[in-house]
C-alpha positions in Angstrom: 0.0 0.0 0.0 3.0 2.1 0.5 3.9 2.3 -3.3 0.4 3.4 -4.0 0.1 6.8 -1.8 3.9 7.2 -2.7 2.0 7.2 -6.5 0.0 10.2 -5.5 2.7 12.6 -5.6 3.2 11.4 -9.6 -0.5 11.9 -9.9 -0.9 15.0 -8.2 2.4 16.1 -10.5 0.9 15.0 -13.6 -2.3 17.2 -12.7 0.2 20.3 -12.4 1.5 19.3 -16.2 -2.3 19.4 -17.7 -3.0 22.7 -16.0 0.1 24.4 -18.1 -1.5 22.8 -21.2 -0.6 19.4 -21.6 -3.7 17.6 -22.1 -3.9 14.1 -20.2 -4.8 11.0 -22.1 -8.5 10.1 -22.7 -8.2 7.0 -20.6 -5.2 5.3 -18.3 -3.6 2.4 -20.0 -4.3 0.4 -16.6 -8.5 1.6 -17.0 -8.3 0.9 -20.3 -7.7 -2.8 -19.3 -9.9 -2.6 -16.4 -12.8 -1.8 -18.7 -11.7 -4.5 -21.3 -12.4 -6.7 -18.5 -15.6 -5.8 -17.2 -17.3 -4.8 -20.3 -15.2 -7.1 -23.2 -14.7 -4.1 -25.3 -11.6 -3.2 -27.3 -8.7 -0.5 -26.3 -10.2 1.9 -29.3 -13.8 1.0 -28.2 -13.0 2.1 -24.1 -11.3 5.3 -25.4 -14.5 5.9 -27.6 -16.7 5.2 -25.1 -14.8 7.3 -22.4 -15.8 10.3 -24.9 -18.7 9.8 -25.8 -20.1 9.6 -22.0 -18.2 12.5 -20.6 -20.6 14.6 -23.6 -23.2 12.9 -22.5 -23.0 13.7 -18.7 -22.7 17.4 -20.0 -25.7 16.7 -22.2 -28.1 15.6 -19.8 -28.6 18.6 -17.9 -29.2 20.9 -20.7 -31.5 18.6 -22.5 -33.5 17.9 -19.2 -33.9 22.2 -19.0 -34.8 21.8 -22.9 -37.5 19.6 -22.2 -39.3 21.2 -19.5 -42.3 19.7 -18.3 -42.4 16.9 -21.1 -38.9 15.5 -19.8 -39.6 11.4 -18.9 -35.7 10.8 -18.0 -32.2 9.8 -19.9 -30.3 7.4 -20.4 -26.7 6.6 -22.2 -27.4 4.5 -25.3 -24.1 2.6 -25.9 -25.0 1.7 -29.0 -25.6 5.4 -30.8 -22.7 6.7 -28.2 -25.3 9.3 -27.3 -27.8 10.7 -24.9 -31.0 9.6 -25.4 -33.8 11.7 -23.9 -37.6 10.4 -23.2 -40.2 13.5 -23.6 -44.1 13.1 -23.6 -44.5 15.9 -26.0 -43.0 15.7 -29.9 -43.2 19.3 -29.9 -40.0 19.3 -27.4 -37.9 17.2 -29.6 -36.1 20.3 -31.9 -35.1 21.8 -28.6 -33.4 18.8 -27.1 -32.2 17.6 -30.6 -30.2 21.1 -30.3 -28.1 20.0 -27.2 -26.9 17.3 -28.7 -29.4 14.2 -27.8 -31.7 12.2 -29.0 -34.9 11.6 -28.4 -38.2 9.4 -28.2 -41.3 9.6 -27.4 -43.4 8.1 -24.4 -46.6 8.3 -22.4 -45.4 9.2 -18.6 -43.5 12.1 -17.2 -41.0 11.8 -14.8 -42.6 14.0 -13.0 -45.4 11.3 -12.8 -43.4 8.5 -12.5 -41.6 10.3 -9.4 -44.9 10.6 -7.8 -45.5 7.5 -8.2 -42.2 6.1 -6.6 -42.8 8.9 -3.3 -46.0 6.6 -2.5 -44.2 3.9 -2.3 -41.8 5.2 -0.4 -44.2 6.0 2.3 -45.3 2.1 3.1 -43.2 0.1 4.9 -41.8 -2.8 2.5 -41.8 -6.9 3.6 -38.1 -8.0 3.8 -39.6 -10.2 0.6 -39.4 -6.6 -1.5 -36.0 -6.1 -2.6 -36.2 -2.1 -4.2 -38.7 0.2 -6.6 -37.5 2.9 -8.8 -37.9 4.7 -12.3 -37.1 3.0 -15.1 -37.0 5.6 -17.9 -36.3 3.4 -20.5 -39.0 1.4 -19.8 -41.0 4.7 -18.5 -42.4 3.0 -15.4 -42.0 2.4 -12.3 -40.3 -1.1 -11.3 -40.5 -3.1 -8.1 -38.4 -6.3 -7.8 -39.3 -9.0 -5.2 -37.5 -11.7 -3.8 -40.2 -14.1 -2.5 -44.1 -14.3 -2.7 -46.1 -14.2 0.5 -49.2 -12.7 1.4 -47.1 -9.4 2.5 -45.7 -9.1 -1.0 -48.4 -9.3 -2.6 -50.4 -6.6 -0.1 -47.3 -4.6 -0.8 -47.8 -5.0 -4.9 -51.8 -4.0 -5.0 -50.8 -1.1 -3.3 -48.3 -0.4 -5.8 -50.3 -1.1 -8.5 -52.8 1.6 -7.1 -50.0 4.5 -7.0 -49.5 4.5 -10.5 -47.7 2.9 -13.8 -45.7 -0.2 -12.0 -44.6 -3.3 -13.4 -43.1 -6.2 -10.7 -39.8 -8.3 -11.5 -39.1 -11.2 -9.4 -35.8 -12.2 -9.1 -35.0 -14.5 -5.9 -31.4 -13.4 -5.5 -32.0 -9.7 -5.2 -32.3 -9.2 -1.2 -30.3 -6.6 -0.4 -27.0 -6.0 2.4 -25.0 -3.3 3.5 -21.3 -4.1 2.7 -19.7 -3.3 6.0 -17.2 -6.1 7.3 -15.4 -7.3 10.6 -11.2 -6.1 11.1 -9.2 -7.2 8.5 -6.2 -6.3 6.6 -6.1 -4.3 3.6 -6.5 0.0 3.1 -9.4 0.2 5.3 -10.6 2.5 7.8 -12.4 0.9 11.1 -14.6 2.1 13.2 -14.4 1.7 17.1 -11.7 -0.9 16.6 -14.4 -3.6 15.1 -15.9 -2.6 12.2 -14.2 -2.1 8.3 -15.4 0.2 5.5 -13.5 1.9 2.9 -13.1 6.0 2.4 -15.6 7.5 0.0 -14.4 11.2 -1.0 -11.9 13.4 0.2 -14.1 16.6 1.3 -12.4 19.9 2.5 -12.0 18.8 6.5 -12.5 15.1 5.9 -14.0 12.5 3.8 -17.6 11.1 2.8 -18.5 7.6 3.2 -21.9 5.4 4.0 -24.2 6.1 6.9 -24.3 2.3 8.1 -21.0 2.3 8.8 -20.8 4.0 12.0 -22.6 7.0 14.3 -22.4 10.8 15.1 -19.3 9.9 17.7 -17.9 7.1 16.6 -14.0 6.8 16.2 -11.9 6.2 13.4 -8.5 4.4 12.6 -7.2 4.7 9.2 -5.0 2.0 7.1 -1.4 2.0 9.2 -4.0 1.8 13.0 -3.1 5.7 13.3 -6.1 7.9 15.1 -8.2 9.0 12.0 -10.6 11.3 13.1 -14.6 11.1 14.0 -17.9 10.7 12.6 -19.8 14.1 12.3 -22.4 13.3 11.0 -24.4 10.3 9.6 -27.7 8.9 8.8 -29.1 5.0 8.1 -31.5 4.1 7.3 -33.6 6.5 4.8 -30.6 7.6 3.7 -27.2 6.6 3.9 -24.2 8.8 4.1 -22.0 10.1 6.5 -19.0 12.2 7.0 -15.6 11.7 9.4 -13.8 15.3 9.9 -10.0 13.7 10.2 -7.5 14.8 12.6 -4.3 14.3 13.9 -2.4 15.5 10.1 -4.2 13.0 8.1 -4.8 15.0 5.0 -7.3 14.6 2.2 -6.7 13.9 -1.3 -8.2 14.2 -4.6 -7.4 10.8 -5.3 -9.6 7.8 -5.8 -6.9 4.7 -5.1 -6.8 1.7 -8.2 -5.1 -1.0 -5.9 -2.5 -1.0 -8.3 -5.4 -2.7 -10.9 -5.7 0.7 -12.6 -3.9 4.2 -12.0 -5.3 6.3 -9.1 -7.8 8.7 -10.1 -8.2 12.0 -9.6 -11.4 13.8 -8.8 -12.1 17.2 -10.7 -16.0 17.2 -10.0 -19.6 15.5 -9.7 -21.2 15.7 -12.5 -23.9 12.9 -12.1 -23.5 10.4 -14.5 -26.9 9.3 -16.9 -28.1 5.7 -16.5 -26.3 3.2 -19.1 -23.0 4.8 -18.7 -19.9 3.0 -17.2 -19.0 3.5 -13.7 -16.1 2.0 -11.4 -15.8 1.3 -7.7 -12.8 1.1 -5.4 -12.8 -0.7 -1.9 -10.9 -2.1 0.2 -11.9 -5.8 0.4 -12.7 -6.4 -3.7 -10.7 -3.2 -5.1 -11.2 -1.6 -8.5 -14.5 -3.1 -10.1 -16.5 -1.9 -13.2 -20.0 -1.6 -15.1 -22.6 0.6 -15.8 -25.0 2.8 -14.3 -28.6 0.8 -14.1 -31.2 3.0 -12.1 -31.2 6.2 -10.4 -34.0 7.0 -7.3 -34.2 3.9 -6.2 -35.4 2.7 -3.0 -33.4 -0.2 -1.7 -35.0 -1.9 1.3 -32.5 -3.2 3.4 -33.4 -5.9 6.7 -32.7 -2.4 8.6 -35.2 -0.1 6.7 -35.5 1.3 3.4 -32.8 4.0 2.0 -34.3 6.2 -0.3 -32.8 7.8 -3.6 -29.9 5.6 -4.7 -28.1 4.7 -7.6 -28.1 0.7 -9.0 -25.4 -0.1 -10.7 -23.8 -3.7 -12.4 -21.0 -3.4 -10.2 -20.3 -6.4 -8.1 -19.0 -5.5 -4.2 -18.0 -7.8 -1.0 -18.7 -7.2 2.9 -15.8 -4.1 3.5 -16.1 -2.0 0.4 -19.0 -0.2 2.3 -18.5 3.6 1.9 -16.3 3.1 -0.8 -15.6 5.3 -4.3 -18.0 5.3 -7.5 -16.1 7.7 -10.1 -17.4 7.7 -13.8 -14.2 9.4 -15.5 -12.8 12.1 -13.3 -15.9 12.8 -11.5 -17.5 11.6 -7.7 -21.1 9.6 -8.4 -21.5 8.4 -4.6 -20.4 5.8 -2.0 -21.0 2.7 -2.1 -23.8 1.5 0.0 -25.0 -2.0 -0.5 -26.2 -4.9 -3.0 -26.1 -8.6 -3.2 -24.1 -11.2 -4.8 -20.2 -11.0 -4.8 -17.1 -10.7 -7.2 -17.1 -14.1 -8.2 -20.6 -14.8 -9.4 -22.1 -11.1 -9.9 -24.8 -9.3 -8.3 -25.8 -5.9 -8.4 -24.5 -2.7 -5.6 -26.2 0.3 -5.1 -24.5 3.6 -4.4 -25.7 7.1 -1.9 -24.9 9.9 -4.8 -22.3 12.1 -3.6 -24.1 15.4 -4.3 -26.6 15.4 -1.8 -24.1 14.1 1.1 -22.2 17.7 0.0 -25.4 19.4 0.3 -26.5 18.1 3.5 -23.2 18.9 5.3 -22.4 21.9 3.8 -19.3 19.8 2.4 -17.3 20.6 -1.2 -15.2 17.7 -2.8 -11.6 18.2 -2.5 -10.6 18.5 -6.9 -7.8 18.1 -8.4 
Protein backbone atom coordinates (compact mmCIF):
# COMPACT_ATOMS: atom_id res chain seq x y z
CA UNK A 1 0.00 0.00 0.00
CA UNK A 2 3.03 2.14 0.52
CA UNK A 3 3.87 2.33 -3.25
CA UNK A 4 0.43 3.36 -3.99
CA UNK A 5 0.10 6.78 -1.82
CA UNK A 6 3.87 7.16 -2.75
CA UNK A 7 2.02 7.19 -6.48
CA UNK A 8 0.01 10.17 -5.47
CA UNK A 9 2.71 12.57 -5.64
CA UNK A 10 3.24 11.44 -9.59
CA UNK A 11 -0.47 11.87 -9.89
CA UNK A 12 -0.91 15.03 -8.23
CA UNK A 13 2.39 16.07 -10.49
CA UNK A 14 0.87 15.04 -13.57
CA UNK A 15 -2.28 17.25 -12.68
CA UNK A 16 0.22 20.33 -12.37
CA UNK A 17 1.54 19.30 -16.20
CA UNK A 18 -2.32 19.45 -17.75
CA UNK A 19 -3.00 22.68 -15.98
CA UNK A 20 0.10 24.38 -18.13
CA UNK A 21 -1.50 22.83 -21.19
CA UNK A 22 -0.64 19.37 -21.63
CA UNK A 23 -3.73 17.59 -22.10
CA UNK A 24 -3.89 14.10 -20.25
CA UNK A 25 -4.80 10.99 -22.08
CA UNK A 26 -8.49 10.09 -22.70
CA UNK A 27 -8.20 7.04 -20.61
CA UNK A 28 -5.22 5.33 -18.34
CA UNK A 29 -3.61 2.36 -19.96
CA UNK A 30 -4.33 0.42 -16.64
CA UNK A 31 -8.45 1.63 -17.03
CA UNK A 32 -8.27 0.85 -20.32
CA UNK A 33 -7.75 -2.77 -19.33
CA UNK A 34 -9.93 -2.64 -16.35
CA UNK A 35 -12.78 -1.78 -18.72
CA UNK A 36 -11.66 -4.46 -21.30
CA UNK A 37 -12.38 -6.74 -18.45
CA UNK A 38 -15.59 -5.80 -17.16
CA UNK A 39 -17.29 -4.76 -20.32
CA UNK A 40 -15.24 -7.09 -23.20
CA UNK A 41 -14.68 -4.14 -25.31
CA UNK A 42 -11.61 -3.17 -27.25
CA UNK A 43 -8.66 -0.52 -26.35
CA UNK A 44 -10.21 1.89 -29.25
CA UNK A 45 -13.77 1.00 -28.19
CA UNK A 46 -12.95 2.14 -24.09
CA UNK A 47 -11.28 5.31 -25.36
CA UNK A 48 -14.53 5.91 -27.57
CA UNK A 49 -16.73 5.22 -25.14
CA UNK A 50 -14.77 7.28 -22.36
CA UNK A 51 -15.77 10.34 -24.86
CA UNK A 52 -18.73 9.78 -25.78
CA UNK A 53 -20.08 9.58 -21.96
CA UNK A 54 -18.16 12.54 -20.62
CA UNK A 55 -20.60 14.58 -23.57
CA UNK A 56 -23.20 12.85 -22.55
CA UNK A 57 -23.04 13.75 -18.70
CA UNK A 58 -22.70 17.44 -19.98
CA UNK A 59 -25.75 16.73 -22.16
CA UNK A 60 -28.10 15.56 -19.82
CA UNK A 61 -28.58 18.59 -17.89
CA UNK A 62 -29.17 20.91 -20.74
CA UNK A 63 -31.49 18.56 -22.52
CA UNK A 64 -33.54 17.95 -19.15
CA UNK A 65 -33.93 22.18 -19.03
CA UNK A 66 -34.85 21.80 -22.92
CA UNK A 67 -37.55 19.57 -22.19
CA UNK A 68 -39.25 21.23 -19.52
CA UNK A 69 -42.25 19.70 -18.26
CA UNK A 70 -42.41 16.93 -21.06
CA UNK A 71 -38.86 15.49 -19.85
CA UNK A 72 -39.56 11.37 -18.88
CA UNK A 73 -35.72 10.83 -18.00
CA UNK A 74 -32.20 9.77 -19.92
CA UNK A 75 -30.27 7.43 -20.44
CA UNK A 76 -26.68 6.58 -22.22
CA UNK A 77 -27.41 4.49 -25.32
CA UNK A 78 -24.09 2.58 -25.94
CA UNK A 79 -25.00 1.72 -28.98
CA UNK A 80 -25.60 5.38 -30.76
CA UNK A 81 -22.74 6.66 -28.19
CA UNK A 82 -25.27 9.33 -27.31
CA UNK A 83 -27.83 10.71 -24.88
CA UNK A 84 -31.02 9.56 -25.41
CA UNK A 85 -33.84 11.65 -23.88
CA UNK A 86 -37.65 10.44 -23.22
CA UNK A 87 -40.19 13.48 -23.62
CA UNK A 88 -44.05 13.15 -23.57
CA UNK A 89 -44.54 15.93 -26.03
CA UNK A 90 -43.04 15.73 -29.91
CA UNK A 91 -43.18 19.33 -29.94
CA UNK A 92 -40.05 19.26 -27.44
CA UNK A 93 -37.88 17.24 -29.64
CA UNK A 94 -36.13 20.29 -31.85
CA UNK A 95 -35.09 21.76 -28.58
CA UNK A 96 -33.38 18.76 -27.08
CA UNK A 97 -32.20 17.57 -30.63
CA UNK A 98 -30.25 21.13 -30.30
CA UNK A 99 -28.09 20.04 -27.15
CA UNK A 100 -26.90 17.33 -28.69
CA UNK A 101 -29.36 14.19 -27.79
CA UNK A 102 -31.72 12.24 -28.99
CA UNK A 103 -34.92 11.64 -28.44
CA UNK A 104 -38.20 9.44 -28.17
CA UNK A 105 -41.29 9.60 -27.39
CA UNK A 106 -43.42 8.10 -24.37
CA UNK A 107 -46.57 8.25 -22.36
CA UNK A 108 -45.42 9.17 -18.63
CA UNK A 109 -43.55 12.13 -17.24
CA UNK A 110 -41.05 11.77 -14.83
CA UNK A 111 -42.63 13.95 -13.04
CA UNK A 112 -45.44 11.29 -12.77
CA UNK A 113 -43.43 8.55 -12.45
CA UNK A 114 -41.58 10.28 -9.43
CA UNK A 115 -44.87 10.59 -7.83
CA UNK A 116 -45.52 7.49 -8.24
CA UNK A 117 -42.20 6.14 -6.64
CA UNK A 118 -42.77 8.86 -3.26
CA UNK A 119 -46.04 6.61 -2.52
CA UNK A 120 -44.25 3.89 -2.30
CA UNK A 121 -41.82 5.21 -0.36
CA UNK A 122 -44.17 6.02 2.28
CA UNK A 123 -45.34 2.05 3.11
CA UNK A 124 -43.24 0.09 4.93
CA UNK A 125 -41.76 -2.83 2.50
CA UNK A 126 -41.81 -6.86 3.59
CA UNK A 127 -38.13 -8.02 3.85
CA UNK A 128 -39.60 -10.20 0.65
CA UNK A 129 -39.38 -6.63 -1.48
CA UNK A 130 -36.01 -6.09 -2.62
CA UNK A 131 -36.25 -2.09 -4.15
CA UNK A 132 -38.68 0.20 -6.61
CA UNK A 133 -37.46 2.88 -8.81
CA UNK A 134 -37.85 4.68 -12.28
CA UNK A 135 -37.07 3.00 -15.06
CA UNK A 136 -37.03 5.55 -17.88
CA UNK A 137 -36.28 3.39 -20.48
CA UNK A 138 -39.05 1.42 -19.75
CA UNK A 139 -41.03 4.72 -18.53
CA UNK A 140 -42.40 2.98 -15.36
CA UNK A 141 -42.01 2.37 -12.25
CA UNK A 142 -40.27 -1.12 -11.28
CA UNK A 143 -40.46 -3.09 -8.08
CA UNK A 144 -38.43 -6.31 -7.80
CA UNK A 145 -39.29 -8.99 -5.24
CA UNK A 146 -37.46 -11.69 -3.85
CA UNK A 147 -40.17 -14.08 -2.48
CA UNK A 148 -44.14 -14.28 -2.75
CA UNK A 149 -46.14 -14.23 0.51
CA UNK A 150 -49.23 -12.68 1.35
CA UNK A 151 -47.06 -9.41 2.46
CA UNK A 152 -45.68 -9.09 -1.05
CA UNK A 153 -48.41 -9.33 -2.60
CA UNK A 154 -50.43 -6.60 -0.13
CA UNK A 155 -47.29 -4.62 -0.81
CA UNK A 156 -47.77 -4.99 -4.93
CA UNK A 157 -51.76 -3.98 -5.02
CA UNK A 158 -50.79 -1.14 -3.28
CA UNK A 159 -48.30 -0.37 -5.75
CA UNK A 160 -50.33 -1.08 -8.49
CA UNK A 161 -52.84 1.63 -7.09
CA UNK A 162 -50.00 4.50 -7.03
CA UNK A 163 -49.51 4.47 -10.51
CA UNK A 164 -47.66 2.87 -13.76
CA UNK A 165 -45.70 -0.20 -11.97
CA UNK A 166 -44.58 -3.28 -13.41
CA UNK A 167 -43.05 -6.20 -10.66
CA UNK A 168 -39.77 -8.33 -11.53
CA UNK A 169 -39.06 -11.15 -9.45
CA UNK A 170 -35.85 -12.18 -9.12
CA UNK A 171 -35.01 -14.55 -5.87
CA UNK A 172 -31.36 -13.35 -5.52
CA UNK A 173 -32.03 -9.66 -5.23
CA UNK A 174 -32.33 -9.25 -1.17
CA UNK A 175 -30.27 -6.61 -0.39
CA UNK A 176 -27.02 -6.03 2.35
CA UNK A 177 -25.04 -3.26 3.53
CA UNK A 178 -21.26 -4.10 2.72
CA UNK A 179 -19.68 -3.31 6.05
CA UNK A 180 -17.19 -6.12 7.35
CA UNK A 181 -15.39 -7.29 10.62
CA UNK A 182 -11.19 -6.10 11.10
CA UNK A 183 -9.19 -7.23 8.53
CA UNK A 184 -6.17 -6.27 6.57
CA UNK A 185 -6.06 -4.32 3.63
CA UNK A 186 -6.50 0.03 3.11
CA UNK A 187 -9.42 0.18 5.27
CA UNK A 188 -10.58 2.49 7.76
CA UNK A 189 -12.37 0.94 11.09
CA UNK A 190 -14.59 2.12 13.16
CA UNK A 191 -14.39 1.68 17.09
CA UNK A 192 -11.70 -0.91 16.55
CA UNK A 193 -14.42 -3.58 15.07
CA UNK A 194 -15.91 -2.56 12.23
CA UNK A 195 -14.20 -2.08 8.31
CA UNK A 196 -15.43 0.17 5.55
CA UNK A 197 -13.51 1.89 2.87
CA UNK A 198 -13.14 6.03 2.42
CA UNK A 199 -15.58 7.54 0.04
CA UNK A 200 -14.42 11.21 -0.99
CA UNK A 201 -11.93 13.42 0.21
CA UNK A 202 -14.15 16.64 1.26
CA UNK A 203 -12.40 19.88 2.55
CA UNK A 204 -11.96 18.83 6.54
CA UNK A 205 -12.52 15.12 5.86
CA UNK A 206 -13.97 12.55 3.84
CA UNK A 207 -17.63 11.13 2.83
CA UNK A 208 -18.53 7.64 3.18
CA UNK A 209 -21.88 5.44 3.95
CA UNK A 210 -24.21 6.08 6.95
CA UNK A 211 -24.33 2.28 8.13
CA UNK A 212 -20.98 2.35 8.75
CA UNK A 213 -20.83 3.98 11.99
CA UNK A 214 -22.62 6.97 14.27
CA UNK A 215 -22.38 10.83 15.14
CA UNK A 216 -19.33 9.91 17.74
CA UNK A 217 -17.91 7.12 16.62
CA UNK A 218 -13.97 6.85 16.20
CA UNK A 219 -11.92 6.16 13.37
CA UNK A 220 -8.49 4.45 12.60
CA UNK A 221 -7.21 4.65 9.24
CA UNK A 222 -4.99 2.00 7.08
CA UNK A 223 -1.44 2.05 9.16
CA UNK A 224 -3.99 1.83 13.05
CA UNK A 225 -3.06 5.65 13.25
CA UNK A 226 -6.13 7.88 15.14
CA UNK A 227 -8.15 8.99 12.02
CA UNK A 228 -10.63 11.29 13.10
CA UNK A 229 -14.58 11.12 13.96
CA UNK A 230 -17.91 10.74 12.63
CA UNK A 231 -19.82 14.07 12.31
CA UNK A 232 -22.37 13.30 10.95
CA UNK A 233 -24.37 10.26 9.62
CA UNK A 234 -27.71 8.92 8.76
CA UNK A 235 -29.11 5.05 8.07
CA UNK A 236 -31.45 4.08 7.27
CA UNK A 237 -33.64 6.54 4.84
CA UNK A 238 -30.64 7.63 3.70
CA UNK A 239 -27.19 6.58 3.95
CA UNK A 240 -24.20 8.81 4.10
CA UNK A 241 -21.99 10.05 6.52
CA UNK A 242 -19.00 12.16 7.02
CA UNK A 243 -15.62 11.69 9.40
CA UNK A 244 -13.77 15.33 9.93
CA UNK A 245 -10.04 13.65 10.19
CA UNK A 246 -7.50 14.82 12.62
CA UNK A 247 -4.29 14.32 13.89
CA UNK A 248 -2.37 15.46 10.13
CA UNK A 249 -4.15 13.01 8.08
CA UNK A 250 -4.79 15.02 5.05
CA UNK A 251 -7.26 14.56 2.16
CA UNK A 252 -6.67 13.92 -1.29
CA UNK A 253 -8.21 14.19 -4.65
CA UNK A 254 -7.42 10.80 -5.33
CA UNK A 255 -9.59 7.79 -5.78
CA UNK A 256 -6.94 4.69 -5.07
CA UNK A 257 -6.75 1.68 -8.21
CA UNK A 258 -5.06 -0.95 -5.93
CA UNK A 259 -2.52 -1.01 -8.31
CA UNK A 260 -5.44 -2.71 -10.93
CA UNK A 261 -5.69 0.73 -12.60
CA UNK A 262 -3.93 4.23 -12.03
CA UNK A 263 -5.35 6.27 -9.09
CA UNK A 264 -7.76 8.72 -10.06
CA UNK A 265 -8.17 12.01 -9.56
CA UNK A 266 -11.43 13.76 -8.84
CA UNK A 267 -12.12 17.18 -10.70
CA UNK A 268 -15.97 17.20 -10.05
CA UNK A 269 -19.60 15.48 -9.75
CA UNK A 270 -21.16 15.75 -12.55
CA UNK A 271 -23.88 12.89 -12.06
CA UNK A 272 -23.51 10.41 -14.47
CA UNK A 273 -26.95 9.34 -16.86
CA UNK A 274 -28.12 5.69 -16.48
CA UNK A 275 -26.34 3.21 -19.14
CA UNK A 276 -23.01 4.84 -18.69
CA UNK A 277 -19.89 3.02 -17.17
CA UNK A 278 -18.96 3.52 -13.74
CA UNK A 279 -16.08 2.04 -11.40
CA UNK A 280 -15.85 1.32 -7.72
CA UNK A 281 -12.75 1.11 -5.39
CA UNK A 282 -12.82 -0.70 -1.89
CA UNK A 283 -10.92 -2.10 0.24
CA UNK A 284 -11.94 -5.83 0.40
CA UNK A 285 -12.69 -6.43 -3.73
CA UNK A 286 -10.68 -3.15 -5.12
CA UNK A 287 -11.21 -1.60 -8.52
CA UNK A 288 -14.52 -3.15 -10.09
CA UNK A 289 -16.51 -1.95 -13.19
CA UNK A 290 -19.98 -1.55 -15.06
CA UNK A 291 -22.57 0.58 -15.81
CA UNK A 292 -25.04 2.79 -14.29
CA UNK A 293 -28.57 0.79 -14.14
CA UNK A 294 -31.23 2.99 -12.11
CA UNK A 295 -31.17 6.20 -10.39
CA UNK A 296 -34.00 7.02 -7.26
CA UNK A 297 -34.25 3.92 -6.25
CA UNK A 298 -35.43 2.66 -3.02
CA UNK A 299 -33.44 -0.21 -1.71
CA UNK A 300 -35.01 -1.94 1.26
CA UNK A 301 -32.49 -3.21 3.36
CA UNK A 302 -33.38 -5.95 6.70
CA UNK A 303 -32.74 -2.36 8.57
CA UNK A 304 -35.18 -0.08 6.74
CA UNK A 305 -35.50 1.28 3.36
CA UNK A 306 -32.79 4.00 1.98
CA UNK A 307 -34.30 6.20 -0.32
CA UNK A 308 -32.79 7.84 -3.64
CA UNK A 309 -29.93 5.59 -4.73
CA UNK A 310 -28.10 4.65 -7.57
CA UNK A 311 -28.09 0.67 -9.00
CA UNK A 312 -25.38 -0.14 -10.69
CA UNK A 313 -23.82 -3.66 -12.37
CA UNK A 314 -20.97 -3.39 -10.17
CA UNK A 315 -20.34 -6.42 -8.11
CA UNK A 316 -19.00 -5.48 -4.24
CA UNK A 317 -18.02 -7.79 -0.98
CA UNK A 318 -18.74 -7.15 2.93
CA UNK A 319 -15.84 -4.08 3.49
CA UNK A 320 -16.09 -2.01 0.43
CA UNK A 321 -18.97 -0.19 2.33
CA UNK A 322 -18.54 3.56 1.89
CA UNK A 323 -16.32 3.10 -0.83
CA UNK A 324 -15.58 5.29 -4.29
CA UNK A 325 -18.03 5.26 -7.47
CA UNK A 326 -16.09 7.67 -10.08
CA UNK A 327 -17.43 7.74 -13.80
CA UNK A 328 -14.18 9.42 -15.46
CA UNK A 329 -12.82 12.14 -13.30
CA UNK A 330 -15.85 12.83 -11.47
CA UNK A 331 -17.45 11.58 -7.67
CA UNK A 332 -21.14 9.57 -8.41
CA UNK A 333 -21.47 8.44 -4.60
CA UNK A 334 -20.39 5.77 -2.04
CA UNK A 335 -21.05 2.69 -2.07
CA UNK A 336 -23.77 1.53 0.01
CA UNK A 337 -25.04 -2.00 -0.51
CA UNK A 338 -26.17 -4.89 -3.00
CA UNK A 339 -26.08 -8.65 -3.21
CA UNK A 340 -24.06 -11.18 -4.84
CA UNK A 341 -20.15 -11.02 -4.82
CA UNK A 342 -17.13 -10.73 -7.20
CA UNK A 343 -17.08 -14.09 -8.24
CA UNK A 344 -20.58 -14.79 -9.41
CA UNK A 345 -22.07 -11.08 -9.90
CA UNK A 346 -24.80 -9.30 -8.27
CA UNK A 347 -25.81 -5.87 -8.40
CA UNK A 348 -24.45 -2.72 -5.61
CA UNK A 349 -26.21 0.31 -5.09
CA UNK A 350 -24.54 3.64 -4.37
CA UNK A 351 -25.70 7.10 -1.94
CA UNK A 352 -24.90 9.86 -4.82
CA UNK A 353 -22.30 12.09 -3.61
CA UNK A 354 -24.06 15.44 -4.27
CA UNK A 355 -26.62 15.39 -1.78
CA UNK A 356 -24.14 14.07 1.08
CA UNK A 357 -22.18 17.67 -0.04
CA UNK A 358 -25.35 19.43 0.30
CA UNK A 359 -26.53 18.12 3.54
CA UNK A 360 -23.20 18.85 5.29
CA UNK A 361 -22.43 21.94 3.76
CA UNK A 362 -19.32 19.75 2.39
CA UNK A 363 -17.33 20.56 -1.16
CA UNK A 364 -15.21 17.70 -2.79
CA UNK A 365 -11.61 18.22 -2.52
CA UNK A 366 -10.64 18.47 -6.93
CA UNK A 367 -7.80 18.13 -8.43
Amino acid sequence: MRTIRLGLTTLLAATACAGLGVAPALASPELISAMQRDFGLTAQQVQARVVQESAAVRTAPQAEKAAGDAFAGSWYDAASGKLTVAVTDTGRTAAVEATGARVTKVANSMSKLNATKEKLDKVRAPAGVSSWRVDPRRNTVVVTTNSEDSAVRQFLATAEQAGPVVVEQNQNSRPQVFSAGTVGGDPYYINGNTRCSIGFSVHGGFVSAGHCGSPGSTVVGWDNSFMGRFAGSTFPGNDYSFIRTENGWWNAPVVLGWGTVSDALVRGSWVAPSGTSVCRSGSTTHWHCGTVQNQNETVNYSQGAVHGLTGTSVCAEPGDSGGSFITGDQAQGVTSGGWGNCSSGGQTWFQPVNPILSVYGLSLVTA
